[in-house]
C-alpha beads as a LAMMPS data file, in Angstrom:
LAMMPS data file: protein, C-alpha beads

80 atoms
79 bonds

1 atom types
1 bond types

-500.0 500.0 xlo xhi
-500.0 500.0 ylo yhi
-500.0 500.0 zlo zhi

Masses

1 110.0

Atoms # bond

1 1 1 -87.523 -103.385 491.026
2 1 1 -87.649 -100.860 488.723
3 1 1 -83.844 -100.106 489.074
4 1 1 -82.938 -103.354 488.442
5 1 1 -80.877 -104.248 484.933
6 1 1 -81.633 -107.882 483.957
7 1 1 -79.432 -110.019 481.923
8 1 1 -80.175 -111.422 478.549
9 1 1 -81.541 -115.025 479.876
10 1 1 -83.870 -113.306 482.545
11 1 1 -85.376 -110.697 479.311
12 1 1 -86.091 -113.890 477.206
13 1 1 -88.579 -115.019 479.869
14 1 1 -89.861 -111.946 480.229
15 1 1 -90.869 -111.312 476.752
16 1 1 -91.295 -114.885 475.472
17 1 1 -89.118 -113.875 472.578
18 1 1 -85.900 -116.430 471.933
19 1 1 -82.338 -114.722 471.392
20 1 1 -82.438 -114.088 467.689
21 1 1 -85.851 -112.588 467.682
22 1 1 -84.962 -110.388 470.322
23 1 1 -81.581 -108.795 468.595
24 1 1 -83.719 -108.979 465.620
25 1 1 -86.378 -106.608 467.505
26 1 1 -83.431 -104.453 468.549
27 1 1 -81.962 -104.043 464.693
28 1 1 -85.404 -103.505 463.607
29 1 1 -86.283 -100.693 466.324
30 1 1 -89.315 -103.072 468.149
31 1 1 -86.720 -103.093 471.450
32 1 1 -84.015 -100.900 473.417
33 1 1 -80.228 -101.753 472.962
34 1 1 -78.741 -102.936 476.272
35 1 1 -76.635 -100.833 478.676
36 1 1 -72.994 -101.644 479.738
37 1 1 -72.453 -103.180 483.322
38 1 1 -69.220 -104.564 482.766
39 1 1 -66.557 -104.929 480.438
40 1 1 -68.000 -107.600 478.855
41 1 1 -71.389 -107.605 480.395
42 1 1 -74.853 -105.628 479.261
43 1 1 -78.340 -106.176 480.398
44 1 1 -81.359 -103.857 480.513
45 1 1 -83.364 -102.100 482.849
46 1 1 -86.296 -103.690 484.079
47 1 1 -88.904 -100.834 483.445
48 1 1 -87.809 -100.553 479.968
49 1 1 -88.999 -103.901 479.721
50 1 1 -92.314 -103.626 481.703
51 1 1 -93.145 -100.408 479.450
52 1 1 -92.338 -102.621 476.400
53 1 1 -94.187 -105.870 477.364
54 1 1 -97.021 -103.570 478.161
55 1 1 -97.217 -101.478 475.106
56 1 1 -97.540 -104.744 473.486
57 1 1 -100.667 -106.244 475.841
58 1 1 -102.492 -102.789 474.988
59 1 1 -102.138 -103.716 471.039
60 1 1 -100.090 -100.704 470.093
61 1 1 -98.596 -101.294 466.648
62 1 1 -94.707 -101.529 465.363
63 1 1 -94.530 -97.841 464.818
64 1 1 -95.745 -96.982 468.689
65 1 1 -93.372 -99.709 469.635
66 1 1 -90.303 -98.058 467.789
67 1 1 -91.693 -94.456 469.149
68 1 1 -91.872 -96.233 473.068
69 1 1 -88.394 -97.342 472.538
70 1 1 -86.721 -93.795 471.340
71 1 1 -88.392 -92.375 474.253
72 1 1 -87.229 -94.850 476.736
73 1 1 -83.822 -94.639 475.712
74 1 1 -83.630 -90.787 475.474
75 1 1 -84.709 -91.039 478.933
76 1 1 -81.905 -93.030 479.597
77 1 1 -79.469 -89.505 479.501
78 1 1 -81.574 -87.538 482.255
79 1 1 -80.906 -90.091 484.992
80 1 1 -78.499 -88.521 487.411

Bonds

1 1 1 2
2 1 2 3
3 1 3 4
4 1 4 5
5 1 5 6
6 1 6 7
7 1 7 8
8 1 8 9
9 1 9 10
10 1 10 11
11 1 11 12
12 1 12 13
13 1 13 14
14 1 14 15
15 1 15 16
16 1 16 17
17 1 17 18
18 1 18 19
19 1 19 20
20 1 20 21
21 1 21 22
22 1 22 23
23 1 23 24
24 1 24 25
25 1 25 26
26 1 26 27
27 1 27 28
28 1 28 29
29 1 29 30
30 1 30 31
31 1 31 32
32 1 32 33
33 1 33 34
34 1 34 35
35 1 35 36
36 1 36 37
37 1 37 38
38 1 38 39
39 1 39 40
40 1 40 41
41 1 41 42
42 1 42 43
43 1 43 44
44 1 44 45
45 1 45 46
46 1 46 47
47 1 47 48
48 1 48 49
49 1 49 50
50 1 50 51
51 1 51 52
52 1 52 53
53 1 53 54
54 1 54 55
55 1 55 56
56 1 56 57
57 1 57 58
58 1 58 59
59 1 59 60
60 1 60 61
61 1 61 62
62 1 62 63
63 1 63 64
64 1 64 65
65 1 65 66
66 1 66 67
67 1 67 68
68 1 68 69
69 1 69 70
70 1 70 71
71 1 71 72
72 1 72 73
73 1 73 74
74 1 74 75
75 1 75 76
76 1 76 77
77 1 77 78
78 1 78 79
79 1 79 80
C-alpha cells in the first residue's frame, strides 16, 4: 500500500486531524502539500502519511516534523 495516494476524507481518519487543522498543518510546514491526480483532484501518498503519523507516535517535535516533511517531498522528484 505504500503506492497508494489517498484522498482528503481517507487522510482525516488517518491522522485524527479535521480539515482545517490539516491545511493549517500544511501552511504551517507540520504536513506535505498534496499531489495532482486529476484536474481537479489531489490526494497524498500513503507512506508520506505513515512516516508522518509515526514521527508523531515517537514524540519528535514541530521542527523534526517540518524537517520529515521537506525530506519527504524532495523525495517526491527522484521517483521514476
Amino acid at each position: 500500500m505504500t503506492n497508494t495516494i489517498l484522498r482528503l476524507p481517507i487522510v482525516l481518519k488517518e491522522r485524527g486531524r479535521s480539515r482545517s487543522a490539516h491545511y493549517q498543518d500544511i501552511q504551517q510546514g507540520l504536513f506535505t502539500h498534496p499531489v495532482q491526480i486529476g484536474l481537479r483532484a489531489v490526494g497524498w501518498p500513503y507512506c508520506e502519511i505513515e512516516a508522518i503519523n509515526a514521527a508523531r507516535i515517537a514524540g519528535k517535535n514541530d521542527d523534526e516534523i517540518r524537517a520529515l516533511v521537506v525530506k519527504l517531498e524532495a523525495a517526491r522528484k527522484s521517483v521514476i
